[in-house]
Every structure is written in structure tokens, then in C-alpha cells.
C-alpha positions in Angstrom: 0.0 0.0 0.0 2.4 2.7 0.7 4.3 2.1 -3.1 0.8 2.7 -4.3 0.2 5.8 -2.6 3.9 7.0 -3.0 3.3 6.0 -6.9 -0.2 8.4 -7.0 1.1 10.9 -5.2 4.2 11.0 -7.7 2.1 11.1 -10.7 -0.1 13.6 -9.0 2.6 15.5 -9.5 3.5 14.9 -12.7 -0.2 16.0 -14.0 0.0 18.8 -12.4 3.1 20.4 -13.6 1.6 19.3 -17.0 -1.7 21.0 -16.2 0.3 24.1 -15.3 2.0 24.1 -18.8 -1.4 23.7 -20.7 -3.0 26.9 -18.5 -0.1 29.0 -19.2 -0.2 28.8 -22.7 -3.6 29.3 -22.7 -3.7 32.3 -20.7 -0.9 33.8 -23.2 -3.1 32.7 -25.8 -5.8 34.7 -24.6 -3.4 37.7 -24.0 -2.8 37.6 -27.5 -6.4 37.5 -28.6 -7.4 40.0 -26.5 -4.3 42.7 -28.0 -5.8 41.4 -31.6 -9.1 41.8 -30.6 -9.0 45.3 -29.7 -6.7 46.2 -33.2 -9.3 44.6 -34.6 -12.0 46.4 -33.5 -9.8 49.6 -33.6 -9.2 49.3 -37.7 -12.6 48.4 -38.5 -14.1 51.5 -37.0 -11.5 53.7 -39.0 -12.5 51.9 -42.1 -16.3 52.1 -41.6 -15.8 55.4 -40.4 -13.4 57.5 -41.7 -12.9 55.5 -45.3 -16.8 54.7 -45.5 -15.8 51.4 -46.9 -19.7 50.1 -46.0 -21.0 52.9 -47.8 -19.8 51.7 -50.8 -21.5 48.2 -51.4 -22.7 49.1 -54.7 -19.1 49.0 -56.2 -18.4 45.9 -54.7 -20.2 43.6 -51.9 -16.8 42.9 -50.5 -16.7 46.7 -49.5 -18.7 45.5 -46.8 -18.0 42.3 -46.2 -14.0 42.8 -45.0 -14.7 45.4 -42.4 -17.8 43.8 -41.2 -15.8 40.5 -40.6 -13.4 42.7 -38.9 -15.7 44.2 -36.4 -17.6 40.8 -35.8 -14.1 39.0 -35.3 -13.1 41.6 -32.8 -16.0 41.7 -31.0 -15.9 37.6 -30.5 -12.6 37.1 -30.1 -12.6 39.7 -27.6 -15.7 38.1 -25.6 -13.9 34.3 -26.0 -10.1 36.3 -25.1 -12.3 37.3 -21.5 -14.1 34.1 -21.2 -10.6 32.0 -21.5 -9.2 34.1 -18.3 -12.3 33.7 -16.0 -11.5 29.8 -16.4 -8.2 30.0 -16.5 -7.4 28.1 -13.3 -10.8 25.5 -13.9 -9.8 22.1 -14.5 -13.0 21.7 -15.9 -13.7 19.1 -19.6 -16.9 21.0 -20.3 -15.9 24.7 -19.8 -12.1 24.2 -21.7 -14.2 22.2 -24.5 -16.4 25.5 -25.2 -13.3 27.3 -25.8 -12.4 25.0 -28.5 -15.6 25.3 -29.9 -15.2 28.9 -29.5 -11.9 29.1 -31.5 -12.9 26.7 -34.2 -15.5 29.6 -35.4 -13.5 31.9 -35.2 -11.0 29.9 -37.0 -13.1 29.4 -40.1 -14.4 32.6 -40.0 -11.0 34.4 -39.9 -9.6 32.3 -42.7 -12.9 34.2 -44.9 -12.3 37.3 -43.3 -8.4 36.9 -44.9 -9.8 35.8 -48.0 -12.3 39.5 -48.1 -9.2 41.5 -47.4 -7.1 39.8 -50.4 -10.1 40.3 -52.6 -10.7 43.5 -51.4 -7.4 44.9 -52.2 -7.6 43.5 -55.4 -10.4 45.8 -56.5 -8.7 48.5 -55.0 -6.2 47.8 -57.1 -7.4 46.5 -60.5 -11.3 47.7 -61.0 -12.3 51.0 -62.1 -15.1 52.8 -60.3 -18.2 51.1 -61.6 -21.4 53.0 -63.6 -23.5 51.7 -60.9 -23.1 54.2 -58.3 -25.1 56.5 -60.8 -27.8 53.5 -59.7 -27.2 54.4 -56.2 -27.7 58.2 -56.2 -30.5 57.7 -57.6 -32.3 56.3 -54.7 -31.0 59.3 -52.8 -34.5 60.7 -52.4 -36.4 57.4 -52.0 -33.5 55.3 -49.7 -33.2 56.9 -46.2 -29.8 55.0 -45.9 -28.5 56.0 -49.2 -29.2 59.1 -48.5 -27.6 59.2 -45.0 -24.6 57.7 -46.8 -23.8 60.2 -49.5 -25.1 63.1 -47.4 -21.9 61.5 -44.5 -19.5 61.0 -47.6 -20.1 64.9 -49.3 -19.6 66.2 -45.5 -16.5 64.7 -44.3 -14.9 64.4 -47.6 -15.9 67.5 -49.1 -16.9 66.5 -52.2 -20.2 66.5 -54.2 -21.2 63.3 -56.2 -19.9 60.9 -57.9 -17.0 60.8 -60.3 -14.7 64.0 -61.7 -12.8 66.8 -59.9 -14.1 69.9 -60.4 -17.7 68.7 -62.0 -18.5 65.6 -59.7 -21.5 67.8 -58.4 -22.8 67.8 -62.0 -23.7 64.1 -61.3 -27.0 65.5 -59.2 -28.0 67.0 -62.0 -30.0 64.1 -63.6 -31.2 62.9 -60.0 -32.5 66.4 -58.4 -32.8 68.9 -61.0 -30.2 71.2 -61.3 -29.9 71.3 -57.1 -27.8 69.5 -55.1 -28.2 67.9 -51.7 -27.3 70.6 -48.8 -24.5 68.1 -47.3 -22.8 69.6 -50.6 -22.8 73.5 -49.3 -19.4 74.4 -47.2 -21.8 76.1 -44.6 -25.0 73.6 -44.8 -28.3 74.8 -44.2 -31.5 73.8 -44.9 -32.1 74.4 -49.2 -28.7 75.7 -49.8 -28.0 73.2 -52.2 -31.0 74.5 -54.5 -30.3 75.8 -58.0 -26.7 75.2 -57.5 -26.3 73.4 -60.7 -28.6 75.8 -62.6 -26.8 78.7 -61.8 -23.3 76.8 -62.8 -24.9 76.4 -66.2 -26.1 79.4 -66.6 -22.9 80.9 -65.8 -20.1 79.0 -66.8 -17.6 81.7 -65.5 -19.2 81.4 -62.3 -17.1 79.1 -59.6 -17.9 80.5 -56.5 -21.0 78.6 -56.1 -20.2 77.7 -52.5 -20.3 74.0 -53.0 -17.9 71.5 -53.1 -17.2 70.4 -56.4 -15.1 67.3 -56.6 -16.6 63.8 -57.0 -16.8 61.7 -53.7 -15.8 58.1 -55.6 -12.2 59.8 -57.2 -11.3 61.3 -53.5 -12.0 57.6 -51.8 -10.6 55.6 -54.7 -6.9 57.7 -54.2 -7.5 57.5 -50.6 -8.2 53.3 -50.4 -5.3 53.1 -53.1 -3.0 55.2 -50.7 -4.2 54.2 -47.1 -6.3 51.1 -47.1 -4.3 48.7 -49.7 -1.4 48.5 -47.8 -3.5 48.2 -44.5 -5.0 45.3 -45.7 -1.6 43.3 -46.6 -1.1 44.4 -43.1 -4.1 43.0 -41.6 -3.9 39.7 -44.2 -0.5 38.8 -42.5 -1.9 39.1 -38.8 -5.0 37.4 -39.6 -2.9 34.3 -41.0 -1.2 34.4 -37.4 -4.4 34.7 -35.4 -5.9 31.6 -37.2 -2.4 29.7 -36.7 -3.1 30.9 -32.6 -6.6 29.6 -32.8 -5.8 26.3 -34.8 -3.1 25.7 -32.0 -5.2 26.5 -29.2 -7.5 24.3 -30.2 -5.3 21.4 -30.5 -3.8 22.4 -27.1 -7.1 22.7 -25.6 -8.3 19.0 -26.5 -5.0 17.5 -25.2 -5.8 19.1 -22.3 -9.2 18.2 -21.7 -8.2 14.5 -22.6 -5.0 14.8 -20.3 -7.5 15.5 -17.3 -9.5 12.5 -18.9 -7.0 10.2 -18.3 -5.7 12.5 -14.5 -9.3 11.1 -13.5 -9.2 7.3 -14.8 -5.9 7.3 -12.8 -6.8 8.6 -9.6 -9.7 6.9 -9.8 -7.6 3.5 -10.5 -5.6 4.5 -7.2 -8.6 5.2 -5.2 -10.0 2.0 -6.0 -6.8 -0.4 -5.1 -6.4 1.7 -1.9 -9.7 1.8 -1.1 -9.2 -3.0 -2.0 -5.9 -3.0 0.3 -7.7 -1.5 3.1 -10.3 -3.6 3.0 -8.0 -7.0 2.7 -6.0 -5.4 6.0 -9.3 -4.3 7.7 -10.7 -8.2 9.5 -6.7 -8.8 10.3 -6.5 -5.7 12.3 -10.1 -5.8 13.8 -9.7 -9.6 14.6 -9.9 -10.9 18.4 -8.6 -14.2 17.4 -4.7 -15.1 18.7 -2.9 -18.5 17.8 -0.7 -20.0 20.5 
């Protein structure tokens, strides 16, 4: 009995340095996600917000998609990053098996959202602006969201429709009848936009028509070409590593849970011979019998 019990206690031990190794990594795992996370979430709220990439879903649906799956990723990863320290120190199969369930997701789903940021950067790159953002504006007065999203584009970019410096605002002119939308006027107010474009035709030599002039889509398309392309190689590299973290972590995590597994058989093997030997010892120490 005592070479069982010194045998236990040494394999005790031995699982629990190993347990020790598993938690750390996990826990610098979860450090990582956590600083990934919060760049995540941090990049895709400049590009929905200062590039407008979402705005522009009529030139391309992965516009959209890539900073969406930006935002989404940081958002979960960030929540799964918290929920991996709270159980840190649990030795618990069903809780570290969520976190590999957890992290498989996000696996897949960060291998797409790589795959929107290479495509993405190939329109950048390659396509011209597309015809069908004339399409677009001219939902302006019957789409409350279109409208939101040209009147936020014209305002913090300056610029008035579509395509062309100098004439983009000319792009109205088919949509609302030689005005323009007040988010074009450098000091808005309500109808400041009207008769813009009439008074431009009438007068070619007039330029001061207190309107910005140059098209939104040229200012972006230098501006994604500039900024945003080279971001996204950026942000392709990183997300190749944050998938490579998950993929591991998920590996790491099932050992883990099967290394408690098999922590559990053993002790419970232990606890059963002990729990025999005492039992054989137990009549020949409570016996009143004595041989002579």
C-alpha cells in the first residue's frame, strides 16, 4: 500500500506540472487575442468610419463584407479572449471544451475574413469605379440610408457626387434637378443646395458657387489606393497568425481536456486499489482471534 500511494502521489505531480503548462499557454493565448481583438475592433471602426468602406457596397459587396468581418471577429474574439481568463485556473472538460468550440469559429471565419481583405485589395487595385453608383444616387431621395450615406460622404470628404474633380456635383443633376443635396454646401443649411447646378450652367464663369465640387468616388478611390491597400496586406499577415493561434489552441485545448481525462481514470484507478488493500487489512486488524 504505501508504493501505491507513494506512486499516486508522484504522478499527482507529474499532472499537475503538465496542467500548469497547458493553463499558461492558454492564458498567453488569450493575452494575444485580447491585443488582436482590440486592433481589430480599432481598424474596422476607421475603415467604416473614416474610409466609408460600407457605404460603398454598390461597387463591390466585398466593400462590406471585410470590415464587417473585422468588427464581428473583434468583438468575438474579444468576448472568448475574456471568457478563457475567467477559467483559467478551472480544470473543468466542459468549460475548456467551449473554448475549443469557441476558436474553431472563429477559426473558419477568420480564414474568410483573410480571403475579403485579399479580394478587397484586389479591386482596390485593379477595378475601375463602376457605372452603378449612378444606380445608387439615384435612390438618394427614395432610400433613407443611401441618402444618410452620401449626405456622410459629401460632408466629411468634401466632395459633391460621384465621379470627376471639379464637375463631380454635375452628377446630381439628372437625379434632383439642377440642385444638389445641402450636405454639398461648405456652410450647410436647410435648401442651400437649390439651384446650384442651374446657376453653374447658366454661368459658366461662375465658380464660387459655395459648393464642393469634386466627385466623392475619385477622393476615396486615391484615398483606399494610398491608405487602405497597404492596411489590408497588413491586416492579411496578422490574420494568417491569429488563425495559426486559434488552430493551436484548439489542439492544445483538446489535449488538455483528454490529459484531465485520463488524470481522472488514474486517480480513480488508485482510489479503487487503496480503497481493495484496506479492505484485505481491515478483518486482520479488527480480529480478536490469537494462535498460540
Amino acid at each position: 500500500m504505501p508504493i501505491v500511494r507513494g506512486s499516486s502521489m508522484m504522478s499527482l505531480g507529474t499532472w499537475k506540472a503538465r496542467s500548469t503548462k497547458y493553463q499558461r499557454f492558454l492564458n498567453l493565448s488569450n493575452v494575444f487575442m485580447l491585443i488582436v481583438s482590440t486592433i481589430l475592433l480599432f481598424t474596422s471602426g476607421i475603415l467604416i468610419s473614416f474610409y466609408h468602406l460600407t457605404k460603398l457596397d454598390f461597387w463591390s459587396w466585398y466593400y462590406y463584407a471585410c470590415p464587417m468581418c473585422m468588427l464581428a471577429l473583434g468583438l468575438y474574439t474579444f468576448a472568448v479572449s475574456v471568457y478563457g481568463f475567467l477559467i483559467s485556473n478551472q480544470e473543468s472538460r466542459g468549460l475548456i471544451s467551449l473554448i475549443a468550440i469557441f476558436l474553431s469559429i472563429a477559426f473558419f471565419v477568420q480564414i474568410f475574413s483573410v480571403f475579403t481583405a485579399f479580394e478587397l485589395r484586389n479591386k482596390i487595385n485593379v477595378e475601375r469605379i463602376p457605372t452603378s453608383y449612378l444606380n445608387n444616387m439615384r435612390e438618394y431621395n427614395n432610400d433613407e440610408t443611401i441618402k444618410s450615406n452620401w449626405d456622410s460622404m459629401q460632408r466629411e470628404l468634401r466632395c459633391c457626387g460621384g465621379r470627376h474633380y471639379e464637375v463631380g456635383f454635375n452628377d446630381w443633376n439628372q437625379i434632383m434637378a439642377g440642385d444638389v443635396p445641402d450636405s454639398c454646401c461648405h456652410e450647410e443649411a436647410e435648401d442651400c443646395g437649390k439651384g446650384k447646378i442651374t446657376y453653374s450652367q447658366e454661368d459658366s464663369y461662375r465658380t464660387d458657387l459655395s459648393i464642393w465640387k469634386d466627385g466623392c468616388l475619385d477622393i476615396l478611390q486615391l484615398k483606399l489606393k494610398d491608405d487602405v491597400a497597404p492596411l489590408l496586406i497588413i491586416y492579411s499577415g496578422v490574420g494568417v497568425l491569429l488563425a495559426i493561434v486559434e488552430l493551436i489552441t484548439v489542439v492544445l485545448a483538446c489535449s488538455y481536456i483528454a490529459q484531465i481525462s485520463r488524470r481522472r481514470r488514474r486517480d480513480e484507478m488508485f482510489t479503487r486499489a487503496a480503497t481493495a488493500n484496506d479492505e484485505e487489512y481491515l478483518p486482520s486488524l479488527t480480529s480478536k482471534e490469537t494462535n498460540f
